[in-house]
C-alpha positions as CSV (number, residue, x, y, z in Angstrom):
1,X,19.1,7.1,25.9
2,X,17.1,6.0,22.5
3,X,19.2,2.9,20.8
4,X,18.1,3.3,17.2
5,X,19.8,0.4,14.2
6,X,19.4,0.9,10.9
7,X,19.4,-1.7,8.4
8,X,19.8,-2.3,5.0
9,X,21.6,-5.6,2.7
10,X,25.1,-5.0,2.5
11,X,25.7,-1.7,5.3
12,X,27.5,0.1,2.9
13,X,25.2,2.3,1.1
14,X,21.8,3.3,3.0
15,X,21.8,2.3,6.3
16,X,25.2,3.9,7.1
17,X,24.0,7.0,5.9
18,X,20.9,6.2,7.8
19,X,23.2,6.5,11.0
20,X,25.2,9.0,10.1
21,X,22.0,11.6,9.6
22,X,20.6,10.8,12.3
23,X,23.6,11.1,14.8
24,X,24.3,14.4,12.9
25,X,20.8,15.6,13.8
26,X,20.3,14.3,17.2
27,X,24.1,16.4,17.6
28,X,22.3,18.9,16.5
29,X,19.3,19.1,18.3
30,X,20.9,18.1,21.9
31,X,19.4,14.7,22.1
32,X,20.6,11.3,23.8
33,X,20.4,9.0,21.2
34,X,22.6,6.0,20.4
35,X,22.4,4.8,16.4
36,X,24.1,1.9,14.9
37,X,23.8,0.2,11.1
38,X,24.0,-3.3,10.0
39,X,23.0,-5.7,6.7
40,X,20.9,-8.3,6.6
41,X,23.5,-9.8,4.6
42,X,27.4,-10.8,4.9
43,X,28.2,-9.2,2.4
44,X,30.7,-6.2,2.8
45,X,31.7,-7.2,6.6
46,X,34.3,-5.1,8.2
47,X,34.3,-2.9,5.1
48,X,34.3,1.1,4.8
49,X,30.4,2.7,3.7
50,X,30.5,2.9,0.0
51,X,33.0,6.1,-1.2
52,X,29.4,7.6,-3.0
53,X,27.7,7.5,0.4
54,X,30.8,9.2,2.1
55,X,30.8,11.6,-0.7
56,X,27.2,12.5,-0.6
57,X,27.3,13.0,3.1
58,X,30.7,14.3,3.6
59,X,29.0,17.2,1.0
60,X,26.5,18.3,3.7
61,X,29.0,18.1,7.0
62,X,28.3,14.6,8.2
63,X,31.5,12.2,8.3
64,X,30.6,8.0,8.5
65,X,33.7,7.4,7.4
66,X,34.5,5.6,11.2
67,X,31.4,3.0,10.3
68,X,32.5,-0.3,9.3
69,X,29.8,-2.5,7.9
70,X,28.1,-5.6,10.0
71,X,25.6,-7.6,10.1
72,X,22.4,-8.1,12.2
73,X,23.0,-10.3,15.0
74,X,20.2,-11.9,17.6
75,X,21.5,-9.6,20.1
76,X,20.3,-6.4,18.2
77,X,16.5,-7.2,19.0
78,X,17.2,-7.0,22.4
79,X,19.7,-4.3,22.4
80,X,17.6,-1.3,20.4
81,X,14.8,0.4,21.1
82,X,13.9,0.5,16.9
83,X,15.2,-1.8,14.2
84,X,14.1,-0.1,11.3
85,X,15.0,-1.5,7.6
86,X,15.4,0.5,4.3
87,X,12.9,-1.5,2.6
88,X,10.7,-3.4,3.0
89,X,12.9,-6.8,1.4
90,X,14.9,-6.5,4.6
91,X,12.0,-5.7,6.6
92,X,10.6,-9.2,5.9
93,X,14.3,-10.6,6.4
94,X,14.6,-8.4,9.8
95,X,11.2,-10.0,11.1
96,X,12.1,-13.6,10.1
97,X,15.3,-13.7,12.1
98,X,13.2,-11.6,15.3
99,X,13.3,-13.1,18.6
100,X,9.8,-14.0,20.1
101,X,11.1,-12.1,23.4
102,X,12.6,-8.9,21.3
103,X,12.0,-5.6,22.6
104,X,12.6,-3.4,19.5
105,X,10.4,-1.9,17.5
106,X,11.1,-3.7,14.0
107,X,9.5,-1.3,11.2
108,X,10.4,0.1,7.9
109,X,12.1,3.8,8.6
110,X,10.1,5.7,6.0
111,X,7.0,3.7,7.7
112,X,7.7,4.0,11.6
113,X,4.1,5.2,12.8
114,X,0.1,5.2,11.2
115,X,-0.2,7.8,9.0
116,X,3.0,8.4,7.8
117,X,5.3,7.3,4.4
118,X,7.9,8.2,3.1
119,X,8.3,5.1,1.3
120,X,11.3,2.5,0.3
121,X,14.4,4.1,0.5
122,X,15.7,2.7,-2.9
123,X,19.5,0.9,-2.9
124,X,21.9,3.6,-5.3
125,X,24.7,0.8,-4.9
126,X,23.9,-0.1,-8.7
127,X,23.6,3.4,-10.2
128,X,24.9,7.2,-10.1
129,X,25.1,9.8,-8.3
130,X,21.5,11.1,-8.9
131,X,20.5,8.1,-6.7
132,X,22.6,8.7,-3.8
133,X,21.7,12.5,-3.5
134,X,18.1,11.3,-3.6
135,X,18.9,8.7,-0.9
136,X,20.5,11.8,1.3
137,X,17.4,13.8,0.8
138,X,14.9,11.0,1.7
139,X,17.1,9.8,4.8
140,X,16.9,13.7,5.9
141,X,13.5,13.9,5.2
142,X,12.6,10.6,7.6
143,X,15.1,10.8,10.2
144,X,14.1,14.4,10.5
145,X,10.5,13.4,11.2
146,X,11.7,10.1,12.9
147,X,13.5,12.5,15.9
148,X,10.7,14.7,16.0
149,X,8.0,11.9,16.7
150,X,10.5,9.9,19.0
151,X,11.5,13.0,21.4
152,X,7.9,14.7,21.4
C-alpha cells in the first residue's frame, strides 16, 4: 500500500481536498492507497476542512467532511511514502523540519517528477468561490497524473 500526506498551512483548505481527491480516485481506479493531510502550522487543529472546500467537493461526489485538521509531526517522514506540500512556502517549511533518516519523498504535488508542473496550488482561504473551484480543478488535474505516474 502507497502512504501518500498532503500538506498545506492550516489543513483546512487545500490539502484536505488534496486527500479527499485522491482517495476518491484511487476508489475509483481500484488502487491501495492510504492518504492523509496535515499543516505546517497549528493553526486550525482538530477543526472541520473549511465549509468552501466541503462545498466545492461535496459538488463533484467526494465527502472530507470526516477530516479533522493536524499538523505535521516527525513521525510522518517515516510513515509516508510522499510528503508532498501545496506550495512551495510549506515545501521549504516541510524540508526544514525533515529527518536526516526520513524515507518519504518530500516534493511539491504539482512538481512530484522532472518534466512535469502544474504549479503552486494557490490558498482560496482569503477569497471566493472562483478560487476554490480552481483549487478543485488543479488538485484533479495533479492527483490525476500523480496516480497515474505512481501506479505505472
Amino acid at each position: 500500500m502507497m502512504k501518500v500526506l498532503t500538506v498545506c498551512l492550516g489543513n483546512i483548505c487545500r490539502s484536505p481536498a488534496a486527500q479527499g481527491i485522491l482517495e476518491y480516485l484511487a476508489k475509483e481506479r481500484g488502487l491501495d492507497l492510504h492518504v492523509e493531510s496535515a499543516g505546517t502550522a497549528a493553526f486550525h487543529i482538530g477543526k472541520l476542512p473549511d465549509a468552501r472546500s466541503i462545498k466545492t467537493l461535496k459538488s463533484v461526489g467526494v465527502d472530507i467532511t470526516q477530516q479533522r485538521a493536524r499538523q505535521v509531526c516527525v513521525e510522518d517522514f517515516h510513515e509516508f511514502d510522499w510528503i508532498v506540500a501545496m506550495d512551495s512556502e510549506n515545501l521549504a517549511n516541510l524540508k526544514h523540519i525533515r529527518p536526516l533518516s526520513s524515507k518519504a519523498s518530500v516534493v511539491m504535488f504539482g512538481c512530484y517528477r522532472d518534466g512535469v508542473d502544474f504549479g503552486e496550488v494557490a490558498d482560496p482561504y482569503y477569497g471566493g468561490d472562483a478560487g476554490f473551484e480552481a483549487m478543485k480543478v488543479q488538485l484533479f488535474s495533479i492527483a490525476d497524473d500523480f496516480l497515474a505516474h505512481a501506479y505505472e
